[in-house]
C-alpha beads as a LAMMPS data file, in Angstrom:
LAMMPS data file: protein, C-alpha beads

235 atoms
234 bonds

1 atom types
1 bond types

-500.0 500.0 xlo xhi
-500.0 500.0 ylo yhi
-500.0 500.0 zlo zhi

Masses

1 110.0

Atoms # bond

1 1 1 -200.192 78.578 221.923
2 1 1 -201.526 79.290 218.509
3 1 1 -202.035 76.602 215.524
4 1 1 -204.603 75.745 213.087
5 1 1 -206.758 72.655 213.566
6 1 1 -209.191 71.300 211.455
7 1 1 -209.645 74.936 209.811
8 1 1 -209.724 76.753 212.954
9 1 1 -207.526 79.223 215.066
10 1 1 -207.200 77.225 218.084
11 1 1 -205.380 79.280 220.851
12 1 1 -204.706 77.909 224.494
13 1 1 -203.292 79.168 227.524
14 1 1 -201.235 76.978 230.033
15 1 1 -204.632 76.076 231.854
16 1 1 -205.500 74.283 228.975
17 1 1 -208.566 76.930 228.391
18 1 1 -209.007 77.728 224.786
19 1 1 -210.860 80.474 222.673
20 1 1 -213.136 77.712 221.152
21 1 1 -216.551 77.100 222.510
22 1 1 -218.723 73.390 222.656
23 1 1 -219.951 74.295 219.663
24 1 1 -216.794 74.248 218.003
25 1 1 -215.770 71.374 219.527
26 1 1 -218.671 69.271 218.476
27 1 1 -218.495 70.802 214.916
28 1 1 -214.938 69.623 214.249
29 1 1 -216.206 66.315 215.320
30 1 1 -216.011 63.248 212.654
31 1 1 -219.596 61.591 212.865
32 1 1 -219.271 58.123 212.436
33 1 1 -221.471 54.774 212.237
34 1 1 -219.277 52.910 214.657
35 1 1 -220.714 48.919 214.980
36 1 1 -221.814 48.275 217.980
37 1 1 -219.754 45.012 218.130
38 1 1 -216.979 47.918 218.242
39 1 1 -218.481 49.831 220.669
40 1 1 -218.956 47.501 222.853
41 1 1 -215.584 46.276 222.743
42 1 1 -214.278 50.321 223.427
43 1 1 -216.008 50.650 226.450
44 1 1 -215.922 47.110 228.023
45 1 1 -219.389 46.646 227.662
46 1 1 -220.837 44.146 229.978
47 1 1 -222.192 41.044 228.912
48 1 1 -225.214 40.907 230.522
49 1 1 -226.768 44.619 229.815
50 1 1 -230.612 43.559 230.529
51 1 1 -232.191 46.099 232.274
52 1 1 -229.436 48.350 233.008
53 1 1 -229.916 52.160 232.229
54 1 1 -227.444 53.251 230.009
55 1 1 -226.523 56.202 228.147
56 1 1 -224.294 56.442 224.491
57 1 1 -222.840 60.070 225.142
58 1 1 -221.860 61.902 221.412
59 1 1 -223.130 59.178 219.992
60 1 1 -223.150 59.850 216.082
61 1 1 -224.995 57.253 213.481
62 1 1 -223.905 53.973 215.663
63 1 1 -225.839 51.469 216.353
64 1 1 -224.840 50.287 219.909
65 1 1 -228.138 51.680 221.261
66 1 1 -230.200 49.941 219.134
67 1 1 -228.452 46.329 220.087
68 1 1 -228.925 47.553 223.543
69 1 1 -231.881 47.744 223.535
70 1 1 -232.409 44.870 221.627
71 1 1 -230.557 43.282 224.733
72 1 1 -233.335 44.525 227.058
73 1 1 -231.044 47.442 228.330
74 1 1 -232.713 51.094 228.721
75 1 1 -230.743 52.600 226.707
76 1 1 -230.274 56.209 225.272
77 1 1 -228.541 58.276 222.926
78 1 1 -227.702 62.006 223.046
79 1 1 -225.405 63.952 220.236
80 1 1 -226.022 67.542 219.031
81 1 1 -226.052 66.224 215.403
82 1 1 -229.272 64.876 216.137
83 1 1 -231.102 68.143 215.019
84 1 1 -230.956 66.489 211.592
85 1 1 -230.379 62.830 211.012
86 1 1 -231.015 63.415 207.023
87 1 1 -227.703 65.427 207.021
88 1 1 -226.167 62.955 209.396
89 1 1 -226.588 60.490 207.528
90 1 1 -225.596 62.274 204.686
91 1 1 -222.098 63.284 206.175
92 1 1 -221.554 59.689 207.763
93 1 1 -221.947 58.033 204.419
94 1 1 -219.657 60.236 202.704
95 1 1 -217.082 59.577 205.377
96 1 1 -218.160 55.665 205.019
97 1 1 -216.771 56.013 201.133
98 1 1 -212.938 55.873 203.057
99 1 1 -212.595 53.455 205.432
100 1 1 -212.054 49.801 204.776
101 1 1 -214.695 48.361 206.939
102 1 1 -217.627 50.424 204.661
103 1 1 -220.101 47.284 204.705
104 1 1 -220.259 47.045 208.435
105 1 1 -220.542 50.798 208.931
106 1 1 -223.216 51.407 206.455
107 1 1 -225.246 48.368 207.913
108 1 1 -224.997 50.517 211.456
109 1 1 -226.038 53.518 209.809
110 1 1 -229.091 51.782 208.121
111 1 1 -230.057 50.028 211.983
112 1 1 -229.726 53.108 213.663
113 1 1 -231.326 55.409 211.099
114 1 1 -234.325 52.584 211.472
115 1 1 -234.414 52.969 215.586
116 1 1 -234.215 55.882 215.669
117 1 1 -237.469 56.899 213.527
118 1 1 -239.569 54.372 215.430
119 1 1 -237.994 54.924 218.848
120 1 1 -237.024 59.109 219.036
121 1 1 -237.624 59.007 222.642
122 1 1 -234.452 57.240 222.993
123 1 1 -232.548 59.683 220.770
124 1 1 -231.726 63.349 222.058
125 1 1 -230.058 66.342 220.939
126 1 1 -228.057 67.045 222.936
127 1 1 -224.587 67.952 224.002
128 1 1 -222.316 66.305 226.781
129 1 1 -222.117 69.428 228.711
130 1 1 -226.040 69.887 229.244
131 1 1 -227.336 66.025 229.402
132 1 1 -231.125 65.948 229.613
133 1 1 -231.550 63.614 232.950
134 1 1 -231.589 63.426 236.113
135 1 1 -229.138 62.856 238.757
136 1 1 -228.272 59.518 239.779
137 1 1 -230.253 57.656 236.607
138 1 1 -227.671 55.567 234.541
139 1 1 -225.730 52.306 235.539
140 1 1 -224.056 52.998 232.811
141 1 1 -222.527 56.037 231.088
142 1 1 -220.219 55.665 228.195
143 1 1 -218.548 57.954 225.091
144 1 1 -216.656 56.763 221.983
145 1 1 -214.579 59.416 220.640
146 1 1 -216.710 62.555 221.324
147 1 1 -215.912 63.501 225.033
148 1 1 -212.078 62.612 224.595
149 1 1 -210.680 63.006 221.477
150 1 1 -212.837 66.226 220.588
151 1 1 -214.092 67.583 223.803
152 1 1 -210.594 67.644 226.133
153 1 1 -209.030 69.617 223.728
154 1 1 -210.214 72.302 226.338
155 1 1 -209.678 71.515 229.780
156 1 1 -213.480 73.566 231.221
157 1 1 -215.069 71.970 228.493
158 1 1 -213.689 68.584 229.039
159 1 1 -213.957 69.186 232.872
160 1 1 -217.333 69.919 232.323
161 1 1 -218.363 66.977 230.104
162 1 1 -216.917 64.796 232.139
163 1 1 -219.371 65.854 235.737
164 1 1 -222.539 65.747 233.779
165 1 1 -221.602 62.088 232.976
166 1 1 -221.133 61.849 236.856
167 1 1 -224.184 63.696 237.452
168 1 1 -226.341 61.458 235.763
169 1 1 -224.862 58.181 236.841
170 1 1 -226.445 56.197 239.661
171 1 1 -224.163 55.667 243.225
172 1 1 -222.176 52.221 241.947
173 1 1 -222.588 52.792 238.576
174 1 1 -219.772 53.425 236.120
175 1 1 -218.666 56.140 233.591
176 1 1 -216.252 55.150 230.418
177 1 1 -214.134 56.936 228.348
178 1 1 -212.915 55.531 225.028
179 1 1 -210.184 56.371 224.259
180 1 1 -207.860 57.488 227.052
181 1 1 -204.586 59.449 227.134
182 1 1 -204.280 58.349 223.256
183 1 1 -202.102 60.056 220.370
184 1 1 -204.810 61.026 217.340
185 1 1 -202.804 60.515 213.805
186 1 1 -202.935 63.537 211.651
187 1 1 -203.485 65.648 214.747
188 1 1 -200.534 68.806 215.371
189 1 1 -198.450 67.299 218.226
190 1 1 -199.042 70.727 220.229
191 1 1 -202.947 69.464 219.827
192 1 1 -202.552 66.015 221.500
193 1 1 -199.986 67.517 224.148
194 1 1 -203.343 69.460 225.074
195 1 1 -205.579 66.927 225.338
196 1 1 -203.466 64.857 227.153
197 1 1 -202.583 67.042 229.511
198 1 1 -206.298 68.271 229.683
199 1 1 -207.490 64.798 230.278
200 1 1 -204.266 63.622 233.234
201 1 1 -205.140 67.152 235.097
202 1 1 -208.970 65.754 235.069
203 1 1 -208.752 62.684 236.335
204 1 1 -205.486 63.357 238.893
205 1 1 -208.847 65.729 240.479
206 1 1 -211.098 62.881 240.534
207 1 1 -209.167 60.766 242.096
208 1 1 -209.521 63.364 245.209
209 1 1 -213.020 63.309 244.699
210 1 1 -214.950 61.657 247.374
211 1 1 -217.539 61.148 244.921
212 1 1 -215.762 58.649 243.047
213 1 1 -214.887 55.042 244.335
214 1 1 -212.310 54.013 242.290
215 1 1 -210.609 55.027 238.892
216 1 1 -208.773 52.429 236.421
217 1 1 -207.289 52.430 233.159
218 1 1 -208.251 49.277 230.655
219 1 1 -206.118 47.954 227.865
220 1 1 -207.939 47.931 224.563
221 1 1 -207.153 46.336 221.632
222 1 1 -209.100 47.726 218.907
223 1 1 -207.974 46.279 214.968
224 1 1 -204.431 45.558 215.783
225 1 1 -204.294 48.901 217.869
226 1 1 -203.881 49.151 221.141
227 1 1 -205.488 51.604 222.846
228 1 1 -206.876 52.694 226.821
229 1 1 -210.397 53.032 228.056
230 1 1 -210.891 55.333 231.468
231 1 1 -213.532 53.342 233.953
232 1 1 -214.793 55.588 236.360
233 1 1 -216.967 54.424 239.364
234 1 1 -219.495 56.334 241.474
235 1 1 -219.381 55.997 245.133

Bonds

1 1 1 2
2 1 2 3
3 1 3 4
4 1 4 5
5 1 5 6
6 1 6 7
7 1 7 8
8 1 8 9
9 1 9 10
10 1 10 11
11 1 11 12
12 1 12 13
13 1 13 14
14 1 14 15
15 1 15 16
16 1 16 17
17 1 17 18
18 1 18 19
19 1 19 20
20 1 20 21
21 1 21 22
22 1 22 23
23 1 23 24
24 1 24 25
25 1 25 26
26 1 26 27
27 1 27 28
28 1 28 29
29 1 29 30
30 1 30 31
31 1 31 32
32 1 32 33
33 1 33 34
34 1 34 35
35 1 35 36
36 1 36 37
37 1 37 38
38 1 38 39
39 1 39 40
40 1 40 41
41 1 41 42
42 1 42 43
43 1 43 44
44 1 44 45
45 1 45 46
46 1 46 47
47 1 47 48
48 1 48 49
49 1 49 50
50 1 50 51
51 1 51 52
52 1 52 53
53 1 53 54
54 1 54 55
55 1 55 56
56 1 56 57
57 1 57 58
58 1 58 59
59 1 59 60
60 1 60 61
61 1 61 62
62 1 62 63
63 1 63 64
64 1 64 65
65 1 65 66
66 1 66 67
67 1 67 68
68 1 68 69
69 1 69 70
70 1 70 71
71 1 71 72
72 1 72 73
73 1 73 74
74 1 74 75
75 1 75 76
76 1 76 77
77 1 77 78
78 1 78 79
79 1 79 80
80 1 80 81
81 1 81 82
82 1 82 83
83 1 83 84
84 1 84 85
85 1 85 86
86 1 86 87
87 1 87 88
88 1 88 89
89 1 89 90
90 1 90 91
91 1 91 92
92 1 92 93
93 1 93 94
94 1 94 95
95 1 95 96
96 1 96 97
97 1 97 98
98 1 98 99
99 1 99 100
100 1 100 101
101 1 101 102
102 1 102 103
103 1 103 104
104 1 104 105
105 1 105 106
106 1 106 107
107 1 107 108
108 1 108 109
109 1 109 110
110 1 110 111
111 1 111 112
112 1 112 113
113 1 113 114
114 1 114 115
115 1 115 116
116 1 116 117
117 1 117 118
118 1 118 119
119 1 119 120
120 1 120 121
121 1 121 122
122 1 122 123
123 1 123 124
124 1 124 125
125 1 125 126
126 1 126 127
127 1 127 128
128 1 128 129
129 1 129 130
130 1 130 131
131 1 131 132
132 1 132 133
133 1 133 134
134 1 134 135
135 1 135 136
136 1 136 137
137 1 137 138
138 1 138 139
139 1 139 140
140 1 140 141
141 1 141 142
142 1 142 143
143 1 143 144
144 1 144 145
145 1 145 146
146 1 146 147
147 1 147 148
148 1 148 149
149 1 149 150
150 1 150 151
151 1 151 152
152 1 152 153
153 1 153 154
154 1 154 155
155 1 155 156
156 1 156 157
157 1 157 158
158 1 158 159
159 1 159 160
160 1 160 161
161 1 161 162
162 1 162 163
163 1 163 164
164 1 164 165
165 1 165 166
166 1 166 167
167 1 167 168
168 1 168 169
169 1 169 170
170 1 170 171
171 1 171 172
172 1 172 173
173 1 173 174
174 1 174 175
175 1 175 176
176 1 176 177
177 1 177 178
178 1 178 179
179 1 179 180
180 1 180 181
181 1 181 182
182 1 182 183
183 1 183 184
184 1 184 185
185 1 185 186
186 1 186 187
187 1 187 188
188 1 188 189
189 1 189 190
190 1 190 191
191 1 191 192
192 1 192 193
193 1 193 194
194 1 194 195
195 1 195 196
196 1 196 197
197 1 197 198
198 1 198 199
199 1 199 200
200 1 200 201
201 1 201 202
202 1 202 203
203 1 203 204
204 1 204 205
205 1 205 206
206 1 206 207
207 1 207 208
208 1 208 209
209 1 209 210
210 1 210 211
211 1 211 212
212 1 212 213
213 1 213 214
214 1 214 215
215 1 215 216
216 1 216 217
217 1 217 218
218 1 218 219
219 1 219 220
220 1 220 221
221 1 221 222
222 1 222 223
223 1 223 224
224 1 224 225
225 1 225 226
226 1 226 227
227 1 227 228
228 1 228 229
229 1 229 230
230 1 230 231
231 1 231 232
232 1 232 233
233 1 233 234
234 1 234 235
């Protein structure tokens, strides 16, 4: 399969492996200041987060880390975009300028731009393929559009992405994926196929795995639209 995509020459074979590297990926990537009152609500955030490890994987200019750890969580952040947060910022508000909701968004650019020059430490650069921790740290590993949505558009890559967040997550702690076998507007039909079929050859593994305890899928309703998250939990 050949087809342009976001002004690239994406090819794929019936693997799902594709000519495009993480880099490419992660640069085709929308970087957004998501609220973290959205967030939360994408990945089924717990209500009680204090001191729970938890990890915001692609995490662009939100600022759900910063209310986590206002919550007492240990949280983190890791995104490759990180490298410069003036041009992040730069490209977020520009891309603010279109959606309805600007207000909220720029308020979550502001909070996070604020964290994260007086807390760094808790914001990496970093991509979801190489995460910079340990084995068995988080209770808590989640990604809003950045591992799906960008990253399964090539099943290694996705595949990939998708055991570092295992790696790093504790035994009885819980990986989520927002959002989950999901139809991107605007995107070539041949592209979401992909993913899709990236993402249900993925997770039909796991659930041989003897790692994992138990896989669901979560109805979420996000603005009117209803969409799935992908709970994952460590044996």
């Amino acid at each position: 399969m050949g087809i342009e995509f976001r002004q690239i020459h994406l090819q794929a074979d019936e693997q799902g492996k594709t000519n495009l590297a993480v880099k490419d990926l992660e640069g085709v990537a929308q970087p957004t200041s998501a609220s973290w009152e959205e967030v939360f609500e994408c990945v089924l955030m717990p209500s009680d987060v204090k001191g729970l490890r938890i990890l915001d994987v692609g995490a662009g200019a939100s600022d759900a880390v910063c209310k986590l750890l206002e919550l007492g969580a240990e949280a983190y952040a890791i995104d490759p975009r990180y490298r410069s947060r003036a041009d992040l910022k730069g490209r977020v508000k520009k891309h603010n300028k279109l959606v309805s909701n600007k207000l909220r968004r720029n308020e979550a650019l502001e909070s996070f731009m604020e964290s994260a020059k007086s807390r760094p430490e808790r914001y990496l650069e970093a991509s979801a393929t190489e995460i910079p921790f340990p084995d068995n740290f988080f209770d808590i590993v989640y990604s809003r559009i950045a591992v799906t949505s960008y990253l399964d558009v090539d099943r290694d890559i996705f595949s990939n992405a998708v055991e570092e967040c295992i790696r790093v997550a504790k035994t009885g702690g819980s990986i989520r994926f927002f959002p989950y076998m999901d139809v991107e507007p605007g995107w070539p039909p041949e592209v979401n196929e992909l993913r899709i079929d990236n993402e249900r050859e993925v997770v039909n593994r796991l659930k041989k795995d003897s790692r994992i305890k138990g896989i669901s899928e979560e109805d979420v309703n996000i603005n009117g639209l209803a969409d799935k998250t992908l709970i994952i939990e460590k044996a």
